[in-house]
C-alpha positions, 0 to 999 in steps of 0.5 A: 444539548436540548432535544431539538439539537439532537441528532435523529437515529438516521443521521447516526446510523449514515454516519457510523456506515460511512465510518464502517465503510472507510474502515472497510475501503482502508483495510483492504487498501492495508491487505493490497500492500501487504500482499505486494511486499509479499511479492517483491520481498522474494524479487529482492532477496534473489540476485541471479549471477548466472546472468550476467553472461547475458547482457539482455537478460541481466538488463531485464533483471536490473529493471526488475529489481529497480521497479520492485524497490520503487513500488516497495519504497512507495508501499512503506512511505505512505506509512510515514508522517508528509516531510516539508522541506 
């Protein structure tokens, strides 16, 4: 490159900040998912049988454990490569 190509000080810095700020804005995207598989994990692993007398209660319960797999299964599908069909 001769000088006169040469990117200025400026434009160098803007960039490394707006790569210092994705960086920032991926991590705690990364920290949000981590802390909800926190949360759901214990929701799965726990299956009331007590309930099931309760005909409502096991019906909230179903619902809770379906949600839980969903949002779990988005967290960990965003880890993987887009298939096309």
């Amino acid at each position: 490159m001769t000088p006169d190509n040469l990117p200025d000080d400026d434009q160098l810095t803007d960039e490394t900040e707006n790569a210092d700020d994705d960086f920032v804005q991926y991590e705690a995207f990364e920290a949000q998912n981590r802390l909800w598989i926190k949360a759901i994990v214990p929701v799965l692993q726990l299956r009331m049988h007590d309930a099931q007398h309760n005909g409502r209660l096991q019906y909230a319960l179903d619902r809770l454990h379906i949600a839980a797999c969903e949002r779990l299964t988005r967290i960990l599908s965003s880890d993987l490569p887009p298939v096309d069909a």
